[in-house]
N, C-alpha and C positions, 0 to 999 in steps of 0.2 A: 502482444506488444510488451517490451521489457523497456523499463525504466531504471536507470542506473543515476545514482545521486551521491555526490562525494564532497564531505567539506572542509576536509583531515589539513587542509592547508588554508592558504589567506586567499584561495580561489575558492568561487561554489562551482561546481562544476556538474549539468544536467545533459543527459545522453538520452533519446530514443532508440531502439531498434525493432524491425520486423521484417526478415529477409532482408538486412541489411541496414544501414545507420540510417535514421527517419529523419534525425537533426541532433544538434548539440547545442547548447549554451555553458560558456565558461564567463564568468563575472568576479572583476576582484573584490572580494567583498571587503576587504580589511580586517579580517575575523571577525565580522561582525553578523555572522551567520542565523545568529539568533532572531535576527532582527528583518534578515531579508530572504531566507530560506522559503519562508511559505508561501509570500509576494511571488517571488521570482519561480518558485516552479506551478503557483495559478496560472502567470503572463505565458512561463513556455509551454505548457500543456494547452492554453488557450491560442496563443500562437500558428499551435497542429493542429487545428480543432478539434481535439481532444477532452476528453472529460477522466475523472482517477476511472472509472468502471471500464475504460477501454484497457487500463495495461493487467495485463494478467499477471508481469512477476515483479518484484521489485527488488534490484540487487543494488547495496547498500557499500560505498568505501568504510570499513571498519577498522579505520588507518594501520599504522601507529600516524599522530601528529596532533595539529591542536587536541588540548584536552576537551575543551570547548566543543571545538568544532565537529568531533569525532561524535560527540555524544546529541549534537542536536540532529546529523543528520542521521544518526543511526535510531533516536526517538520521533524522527519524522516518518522514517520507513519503516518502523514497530505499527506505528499507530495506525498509518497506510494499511499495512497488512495484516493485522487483526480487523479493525474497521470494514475492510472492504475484502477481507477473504481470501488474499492476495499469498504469495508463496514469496517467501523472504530468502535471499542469498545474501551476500558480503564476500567483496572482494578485498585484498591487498590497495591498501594507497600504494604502497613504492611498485606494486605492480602495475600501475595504473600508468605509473611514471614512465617505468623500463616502454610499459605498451608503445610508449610517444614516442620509442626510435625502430619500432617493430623493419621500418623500410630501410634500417644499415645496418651494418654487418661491425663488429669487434662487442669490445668487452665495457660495458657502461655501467657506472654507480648510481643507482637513485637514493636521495636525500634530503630527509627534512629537517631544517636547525630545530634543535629542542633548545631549552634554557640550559646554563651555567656550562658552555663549550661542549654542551652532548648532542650528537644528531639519532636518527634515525636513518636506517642505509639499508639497501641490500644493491648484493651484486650478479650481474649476469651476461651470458653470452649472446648474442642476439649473431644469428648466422641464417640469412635464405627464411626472414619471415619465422623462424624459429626460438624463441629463449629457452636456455637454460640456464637456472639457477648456478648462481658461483658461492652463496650465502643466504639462508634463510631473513627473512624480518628481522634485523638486529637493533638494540641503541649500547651505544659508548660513548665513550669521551671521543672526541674530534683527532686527537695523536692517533686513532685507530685506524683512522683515516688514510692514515701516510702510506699502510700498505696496499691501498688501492691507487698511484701512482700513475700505473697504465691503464688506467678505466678512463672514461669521459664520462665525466660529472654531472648528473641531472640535476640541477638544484628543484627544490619544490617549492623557493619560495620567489624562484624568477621564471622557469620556462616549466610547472607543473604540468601543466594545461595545453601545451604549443600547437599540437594536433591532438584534437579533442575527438574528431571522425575515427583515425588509428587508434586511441583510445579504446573507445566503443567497441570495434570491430574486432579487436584483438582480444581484449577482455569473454566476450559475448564467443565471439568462433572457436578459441582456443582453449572455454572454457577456464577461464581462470577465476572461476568462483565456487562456492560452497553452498549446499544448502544450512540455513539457519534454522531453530526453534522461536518464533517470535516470542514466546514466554521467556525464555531464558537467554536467548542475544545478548550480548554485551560486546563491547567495540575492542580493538586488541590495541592496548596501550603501550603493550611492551618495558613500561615498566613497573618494579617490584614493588614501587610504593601505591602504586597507585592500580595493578595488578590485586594482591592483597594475596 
């Protein structure tokens, strides 16, 4: 069973899979992640009737987005899989996002506001169930924006989440994650300040 946990935006957002999506929970936390991250994934693992020993891997969103946000779930899934023996991945947030339109076809921006007019963005083709990248994980200033014109817009901070199932399922089938070192993870912030 794979466990996938993301909290890179003002949604928590919890996936099961095993031979396919097992369930999801998407919850607007208000970034208040710290506060309901460990609540919230006891109630949905207890929901499945589940216990942490049943999921063998846990793949972790390693944004870029909330600073916050990025870092409690990514030390919820550290601790997860040191503790309990587990193999740690991390996926892309904006991949996560692109995932939510995996069932149409053109050219879509996924994006998270940062502070002071800067987002976080990438861009991709999404044709027949397929993406490809148009732009790796980027942040800029929002002007940057302008040349994605003919993309459709994911916001992450209104429809992150929209289909949470295509999420899952795309993420998990297509591969779109990494294996991590739990000792040395760290979430991708994308930027240089806080990068180092």
């Amino acid at each position: 069973m794979k466990l996938l946990i993301d909290s890179s935006t003002y949604d928590l957002f919890l996936g099961l899979y095993e031979d396919g999506v097992v369930d999801t929970m998407v919850k607007n936390a208000k970034n208040n992640h710290s506060e309901t991250l460990v609540d919230a994934l006891h109630l949905f693992l207890e929901k499945n009737h589940m216990t942490v020993e049943a999921i063998d891997e846990i793949l972790v969103g390693r944004g870029p987005g909330s600073y916050t946000g990025v870092r409690i779930s990514g030390t919820v899934a550290k601790v997860l899989a040191l503790v309990k023996h587990k193999p740690l991945y991390s996926f892309s947030t904006l991949d996560a996002l692109l995932a939510s339109k995996i069932n149409e076809n053109g050219l879509f921006l996924a994006r998270i506001v940062a502070k002071k007019n800067h987002s976080y963005y990438k861009g991709a083709h999404i044709q027949e169930g397929k993406i490809t990248y148009t732009t790796p994980d980027s942040f800029g200033p929002d002007e940057q924006l302008q040349s994605f014109d003919n993309y459709t817009m994911i916001d992450g901070s209104i429809d992150a989440f929209a289909y949470p199932k295509e999420i899952v399922k795309t993420i998990v089938e297509q591969k779109l994650y990494q294996a991590e070192d739990v000792f040395t993870y760290v979430p991708n912030y994308l930027r240089n300040e806080i990068n180092g």
